[in-house]
C-alpha positions in Angstrom: 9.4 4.2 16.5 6.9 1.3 16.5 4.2 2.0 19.1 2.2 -1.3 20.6 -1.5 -1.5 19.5 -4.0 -3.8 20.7 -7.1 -3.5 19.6 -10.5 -5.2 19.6 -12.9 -5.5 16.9 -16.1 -6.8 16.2 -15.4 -10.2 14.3 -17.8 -9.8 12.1 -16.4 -7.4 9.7 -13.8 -10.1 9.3 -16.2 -13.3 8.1 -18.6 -11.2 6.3 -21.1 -11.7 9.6 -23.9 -12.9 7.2 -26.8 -14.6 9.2 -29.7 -16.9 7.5 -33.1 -15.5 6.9 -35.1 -15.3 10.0 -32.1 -16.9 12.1 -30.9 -14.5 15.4 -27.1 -13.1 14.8 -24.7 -14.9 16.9 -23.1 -12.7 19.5 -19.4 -13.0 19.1 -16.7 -12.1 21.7 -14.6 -9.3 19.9 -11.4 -10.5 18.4 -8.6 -9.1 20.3 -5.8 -8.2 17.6 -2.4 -7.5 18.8 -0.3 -5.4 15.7 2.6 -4.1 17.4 4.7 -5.9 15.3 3.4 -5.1 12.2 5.2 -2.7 9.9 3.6 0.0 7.9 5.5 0.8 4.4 3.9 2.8 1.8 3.2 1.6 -1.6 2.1 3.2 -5.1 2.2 0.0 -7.0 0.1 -3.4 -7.1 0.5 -5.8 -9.0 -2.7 -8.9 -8.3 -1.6 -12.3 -9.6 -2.7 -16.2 -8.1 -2.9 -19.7 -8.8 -6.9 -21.6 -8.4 -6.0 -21.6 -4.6 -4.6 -18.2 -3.6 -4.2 -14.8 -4.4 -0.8 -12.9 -4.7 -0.8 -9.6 -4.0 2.9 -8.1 -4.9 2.8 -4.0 -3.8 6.6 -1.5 -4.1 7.2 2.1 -4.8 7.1 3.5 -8.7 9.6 6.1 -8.5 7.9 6.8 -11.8 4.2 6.9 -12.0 4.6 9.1 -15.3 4.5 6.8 -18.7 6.9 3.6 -18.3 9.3 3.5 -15.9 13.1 3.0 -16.8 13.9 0.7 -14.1 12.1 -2.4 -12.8 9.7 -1.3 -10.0 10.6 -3.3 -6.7 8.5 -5.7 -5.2 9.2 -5.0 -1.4 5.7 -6.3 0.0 3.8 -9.6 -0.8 0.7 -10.9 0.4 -0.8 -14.8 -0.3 -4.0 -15.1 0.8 -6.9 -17.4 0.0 -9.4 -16.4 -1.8 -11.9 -16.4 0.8 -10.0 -13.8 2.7 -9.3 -11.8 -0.4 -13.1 -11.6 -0.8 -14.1 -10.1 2.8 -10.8 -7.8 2.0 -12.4 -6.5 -1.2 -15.5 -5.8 1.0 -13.9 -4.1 3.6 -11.7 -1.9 0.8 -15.3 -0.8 -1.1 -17.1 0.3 2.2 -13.8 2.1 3.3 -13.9 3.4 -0.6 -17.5 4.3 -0.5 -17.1 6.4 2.5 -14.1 8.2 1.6 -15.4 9.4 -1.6 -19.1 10.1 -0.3 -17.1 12.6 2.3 -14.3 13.6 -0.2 -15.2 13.5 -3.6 -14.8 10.6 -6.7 -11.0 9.4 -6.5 -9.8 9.5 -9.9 -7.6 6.3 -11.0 -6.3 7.7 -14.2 -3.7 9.6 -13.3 -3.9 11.5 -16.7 -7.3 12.6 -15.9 -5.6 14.4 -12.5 -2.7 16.1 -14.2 -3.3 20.2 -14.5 -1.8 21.4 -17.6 1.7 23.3 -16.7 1.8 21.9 -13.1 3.2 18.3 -14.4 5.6 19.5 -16.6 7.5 21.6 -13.4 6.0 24.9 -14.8 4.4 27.3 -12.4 2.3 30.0 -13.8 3.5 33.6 -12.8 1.3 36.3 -11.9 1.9 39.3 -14.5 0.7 41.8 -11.6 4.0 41.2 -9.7 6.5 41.6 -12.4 6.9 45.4 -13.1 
């Protein structure tokens, strides 16, 4: 069910809205943005590659994000971007980042650092009080 969204933000969280010293921001009309034909698919895998002019950005689903994976893992999203744009998106990503984790705690990327002994390997601890 894809729902029409229009919405309006402030143009300058999408050009860095950097001003010179001493100069008076320039007041932008918001940027309308229109994304109800965008899709929204889930991914658990990126993989960042480029050339000297853009940036690749290849994301899929790991059915395996345990040790290697058996199969390939399919690419079924890619972004190109330039490297300009990838820039104000790695802002945007560290402020969205930042507040997450200042409301939610320190994400941890090693997934081996996450993993509780005995819940990974599908074994669930029993209560000895309830067996009798």
């Amino acid at each position: 069910m894809a729902e029409s969204h229009k919405k309006t933000e402030s143009k300058e969280s999408h050009t860095g809205g950097e001003s010179h010293a001493g100069a008076q921001p320039v007041q932008r009309p918001p940027l309308q943005i229109d994304d109800s034909k965008a899709l929204a698919l889930y991914a658990n895998f990126c993989r960042v590659t480029g050339t000297p002019e853009e940036l690749i950005l290849d994301f899929g689903l790991n059915p395996q994000p345990f040790g290697m994976p058996a199969e390939p893992i399919p690419v079924t999203q890619r972004i190109v971007t330039n490297f300009y744009t990838a820039k104000r998106m790695l802002h945007a990503l560290q402020l969205t980042i930042q507040r997450h984790e200042a409301t939610f705690g320190v994400l941890e990327t090693d997934i081996q650092r996450r993993v509780r002994p005995g819940i990974s390997s599908g074994h669930t601890p029993t209560n000895p009080s309830t067996h009798g």
